[in-house]
Structures are given as structure tokens and as C-alpha cells.
N, C-alpha and C positions, 0 to 999 in steps of 0.2 A: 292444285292441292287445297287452297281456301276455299272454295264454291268445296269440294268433296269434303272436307271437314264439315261445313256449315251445315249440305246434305243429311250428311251420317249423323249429326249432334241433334239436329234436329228429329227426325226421326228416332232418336236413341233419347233422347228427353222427355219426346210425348209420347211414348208407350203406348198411354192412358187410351187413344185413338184406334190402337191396333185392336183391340179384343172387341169381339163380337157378341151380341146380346140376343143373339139368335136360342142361345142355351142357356139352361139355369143350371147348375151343380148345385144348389138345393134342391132340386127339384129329380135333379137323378142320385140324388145321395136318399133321399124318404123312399124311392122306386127302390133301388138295391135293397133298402133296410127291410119294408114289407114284403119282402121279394125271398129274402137269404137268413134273416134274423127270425122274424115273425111270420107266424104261422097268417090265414083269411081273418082268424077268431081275437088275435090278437098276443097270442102263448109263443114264448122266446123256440126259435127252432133247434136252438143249441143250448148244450147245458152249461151250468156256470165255469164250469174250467177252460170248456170251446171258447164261451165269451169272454173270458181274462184272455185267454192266448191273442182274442183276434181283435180286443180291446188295445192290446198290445202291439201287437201286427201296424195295427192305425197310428199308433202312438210312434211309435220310429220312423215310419213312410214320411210321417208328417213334421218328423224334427229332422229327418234328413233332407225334403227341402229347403227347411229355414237356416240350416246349418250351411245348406249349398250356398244360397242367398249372400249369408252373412261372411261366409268363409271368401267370395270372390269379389266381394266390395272391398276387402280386407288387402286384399292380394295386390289389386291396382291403384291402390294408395299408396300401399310401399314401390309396388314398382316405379308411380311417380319421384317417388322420396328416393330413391337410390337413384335416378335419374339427376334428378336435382345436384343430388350430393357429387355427381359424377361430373357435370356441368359446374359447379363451383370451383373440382378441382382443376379441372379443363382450364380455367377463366385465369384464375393465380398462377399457373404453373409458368404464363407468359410475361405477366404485372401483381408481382402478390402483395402492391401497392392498394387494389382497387377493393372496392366492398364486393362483399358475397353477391350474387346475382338472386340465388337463392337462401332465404334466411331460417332457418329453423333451428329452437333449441337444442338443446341434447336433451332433453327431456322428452321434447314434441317427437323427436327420432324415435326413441327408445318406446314413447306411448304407443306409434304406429307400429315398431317391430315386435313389441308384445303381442298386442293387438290382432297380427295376423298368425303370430304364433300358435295365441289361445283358439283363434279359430281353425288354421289351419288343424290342430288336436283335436280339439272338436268334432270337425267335419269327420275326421279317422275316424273317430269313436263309435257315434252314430252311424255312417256307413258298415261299421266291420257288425256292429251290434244289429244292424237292419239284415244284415246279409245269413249274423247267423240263426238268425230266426227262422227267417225262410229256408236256410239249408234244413233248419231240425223240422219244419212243418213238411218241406217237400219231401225228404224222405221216411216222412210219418216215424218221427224219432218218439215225439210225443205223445201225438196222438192219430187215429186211423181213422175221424171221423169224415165221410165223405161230403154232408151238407156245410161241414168246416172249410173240406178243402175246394169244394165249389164255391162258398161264398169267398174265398179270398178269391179264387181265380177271378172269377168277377169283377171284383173288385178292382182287381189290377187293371183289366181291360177296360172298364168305363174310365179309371183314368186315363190310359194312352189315346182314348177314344176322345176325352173332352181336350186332352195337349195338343192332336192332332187339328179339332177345332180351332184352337185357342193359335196357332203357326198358320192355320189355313188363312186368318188373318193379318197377317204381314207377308203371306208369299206375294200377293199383288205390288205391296209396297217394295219389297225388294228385288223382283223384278224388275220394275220399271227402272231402278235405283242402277241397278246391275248393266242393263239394256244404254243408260247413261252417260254411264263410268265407259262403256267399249264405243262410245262414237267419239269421233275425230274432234278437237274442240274447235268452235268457229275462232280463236280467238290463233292456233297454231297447226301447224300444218299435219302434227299427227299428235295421238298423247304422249306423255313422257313418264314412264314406270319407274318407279321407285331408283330400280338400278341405274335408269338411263342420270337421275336427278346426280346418286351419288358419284356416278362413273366423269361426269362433267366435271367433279372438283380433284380427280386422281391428278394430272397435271403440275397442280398447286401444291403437290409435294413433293415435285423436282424442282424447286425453285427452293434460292439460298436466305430468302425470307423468312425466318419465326414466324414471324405476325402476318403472311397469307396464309403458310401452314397451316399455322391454329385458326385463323377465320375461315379457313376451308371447311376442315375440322367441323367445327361451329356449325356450321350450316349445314354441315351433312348430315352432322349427328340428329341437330333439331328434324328434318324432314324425316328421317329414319325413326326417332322417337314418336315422331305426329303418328308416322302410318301404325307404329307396334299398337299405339295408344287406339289408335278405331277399332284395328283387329280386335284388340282384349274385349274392348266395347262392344263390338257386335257378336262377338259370341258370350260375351256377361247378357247383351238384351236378350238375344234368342233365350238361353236357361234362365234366366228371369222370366221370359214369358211359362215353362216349364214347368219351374216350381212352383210360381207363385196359382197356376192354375189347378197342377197337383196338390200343393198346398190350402187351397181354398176345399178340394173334395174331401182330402183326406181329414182337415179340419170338421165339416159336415157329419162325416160319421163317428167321429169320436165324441162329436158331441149329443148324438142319438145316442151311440154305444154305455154313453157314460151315464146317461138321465137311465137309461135299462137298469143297469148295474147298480148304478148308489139307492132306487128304489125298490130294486128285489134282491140284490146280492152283492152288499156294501163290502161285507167281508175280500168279494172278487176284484178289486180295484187294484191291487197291487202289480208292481212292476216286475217281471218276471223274466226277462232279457236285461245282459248287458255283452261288452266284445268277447267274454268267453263262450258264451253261448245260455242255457237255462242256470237261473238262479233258484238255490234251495229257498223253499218254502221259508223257512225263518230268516232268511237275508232280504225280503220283498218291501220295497218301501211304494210309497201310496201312490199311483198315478194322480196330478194336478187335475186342476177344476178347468175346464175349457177356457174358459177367461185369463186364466193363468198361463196360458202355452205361446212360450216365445213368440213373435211377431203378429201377436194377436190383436185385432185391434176393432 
């Protein structure tokens, strides 16, 4: 279980390694833009309300991976923390002589359950707000313009096109990792799955001892937290690699989108979605400056 831990952490730490430099997403976000936006001449293809809508479009794609991002850091903190808390009371229940094993304020508690709260709302917000967008454009609630709704098509599909990239690069590593994990360890005669580790300590709770029970206990508990803890983590890395390369695209055009708009139609900037769906013209507050948008950096 150490060597697979150490594997997984490593590989889940250096990310940085897995992505590929074979491709640019600025370089296919300027292709889309002269492609769907702009005419050969240099004259916008859409007129200014297409480009609020799909200004917009950009603008939720793009907070709803950072919300993904931020929303599932959030998650496996507390999960830790309720762990912790779980294991402390595991520890006293036998010696409630002994110090916390795990120590955190009521404060440090309450800052992480917040924390995952505001995010977890968040993520809602943004995802139902992303969603209803696209329901009012795909079923041309708003508007019937077809160069509109080809260029979101697009748009979407060079995303999944550069995520696909962007995974292409750790399918090798996770292979080989996987191909690993299923050989026999030289060190025992065959491996031992999760169930086999916790099924070895069932035993130790027919016996008239507290204190094998609960170090039974203990031990089970800890091997069973390890594995929950890789799982959360390899599937946070996988959508980490996800977002953050959808995020990288989606950032690209909004920042084209917006140098368009703040120079020929300042007026069109506004925010025009939220989770009910289209907002009245006099409730629109101003789309942010590209430097300004969450995890920008």
C-alpha cells in the first residue's frame, strides 16, 4: 500500500509533466476567432447582441471550470477534517486520558465547512447558470442566428478536442501505473485488495479485549481512508487536467471577445445569464476585465 501511495502521489503532484506541448490553445482560440467572429477583411461576423450572448457563453464555460477546480479542493479537505474528527473520537472513546491525535480549532473546522459550502453553492450556481444558457441558445429561444450557433458548436468541440489532447497525455502514465497495481508483488505471494487487508482484522472483534478491537479498528479504518483518499485524488487529477485545459481555451476567447467589444461596442459587455435563465436588460451588470476572472493568473 506505501510504494502505491508514493506512486499515486507522485504522479498526482507532478501534473506539471503530463501535458503536452505538441498544441497551443492560443493558437486554436485566434483560428476559431478569425474563423467564426471575423469576417478575411477583419468586420465582426456577428452583430453586437450575438456577441453579448456568446461573450457570455465564454464567460460561464469558463467560471464553471474554475468553480469545478475550486469546488473539489474544497470537498477533500473536509473530507480529511471529518476523518480526522472521526479518528480522534475513535482514539478517546478507549483512553479519554490521551491528547487529540488530530488537533484543529473550532474555528480551523468551521473555516473548512464554510469554505466547502460557499463553493460547493457556487459550483450549483454557475453549472445551472451554464446550462441555462445553452438550453435558451440550443433551442433558439433568443436568437435564430446560424453563424451564432455554429460558432458556439465549434467552439465546444475544439474544447473536447484539446481535453482529449490534454488526457492523451497521461493515458501512458496511467497505464503502465494500472499494468503495476495487477502484478503479483515480488515481495508476497499474491496482492492484497483492500477487502482482503480489512477482512484479516474481522477476527479481532471476537475477542474480549477493548484495546485489540479498537487497534483493529485503527488500522482498518487508516488503510481504508488511504485508499478513499487516492481514489478522490485521481479522479480531482484527471478533472483537474479537464478544466484547467478547458479553462485555459475558454479564457483565450473571452479575452479576444472582450478587446472586440470594449472597442466597438462597450455598451455590449454586460452579463446577461444567471440560474433563471435570461436577465432583463436593466438587471445586466458589466462582464470583468480578463485579468480580473477567477484563477487568472
Amino acid at each position: 500500500m506505501k510504494v502505491i501511495f508514493f506512486i499515486l502521489s507522485f504522479i498526482l503532484l507532478n501534473n506539471f509533466s503530463l501535458y503536452s506541448s505538441d498544441y497551443s490553445v492560443e493558437q486554436s482560440a485566434q483560428t476559431w476567432f478569425k474563423t467564426y467572429v471575423l469576417s478575411s477583411e477583419g468586420a465582426p461576423l456577428l452583430n453586437p447582441s450575438e456577441l453579448q450572448i456568446l461573450i457570455n457563453v465564454v464567460y460561464f464555460s469558463y467560471l464553471r471550470s474554475q468553480s469545478t477546480l475550486n469546488a473539489q479542493t474544497k470537498a477533500l479537505d473536509a473530507l480529511e477534517t471529518v476523518w480526522q474528527t472521526a479518528q480522534n473520537i475513535t482514539h478517546l472513546r478507549l483512553n479519554p486520558s490521551i491528547d487529540l491525535p488530530y488537533q484543529k480549532t473550532a474555528t480551523q473546522n468551521k473555516k473548512i465547512a464554510n469554505a466547502l459550502w460557499t463553493a460547493q453553492q457556487e459550483h450549483h450556481r454557475i453549472g445551472t447558470t451554464y446550462a441555462q444558457a445553452f438550453e435558451l441558445i440550443l433551442k433558439k429561444d433568443l436568437v435564430s442566428s446560424t453563424a451564432l450557433t455554429l460558432a458556439i458548436t465549434k467552439m465546444r468541440t475544439n474544447a473536447r478536442q484539446l481535453i482529449m489532447q490534454a488526457l492523451l497525455d497521461v493515458k501512458q502514465h496511467v497505464g503502465d501505473l494500472c499494468i503495476y497495481l495487477t502484478q503479483p508483488s515480488p515481495h508476497t505471494q499474491k496482492n492484497r485488495s483492500l477487502l482482503d487487508t480489512v477482512s484479516s482484522y474481522v477476527p479481532f472483534f471476537t475477542t474480549s479485549s477493548f484495546a485489540k478491537i479498537n487497534k483493529a479498528h485503527l488500522q482498518a479504518s487508516s488503510k481504508a481512508f488511504q485508499a478513499l483518499i487516492l481514489l478522490q485524488q485521481s479522479g480531482n487529477h484527471v478533472w483537474r487536467i479537464i478544466e484547467q485545459t478547458r479553462g485555459a481555451w475558454y479564457f483565450e476567447l473571452y479575452k479576444q471577445l472582450y478587446q472586440l467589444l470594449i472597442t466597438k461596442n462597450a455598451g455590449y459587455l454586460g452579463i446577461v445569464f444567471d440560474e433563471t435563465g435570461y436577465i432583463p436588460v436593466t438587471e445586466k451588470i458589466v462582464l470583468p476585465k480578463p485579468e480580473l476572472l477567477p484563477g487568472w493568473n
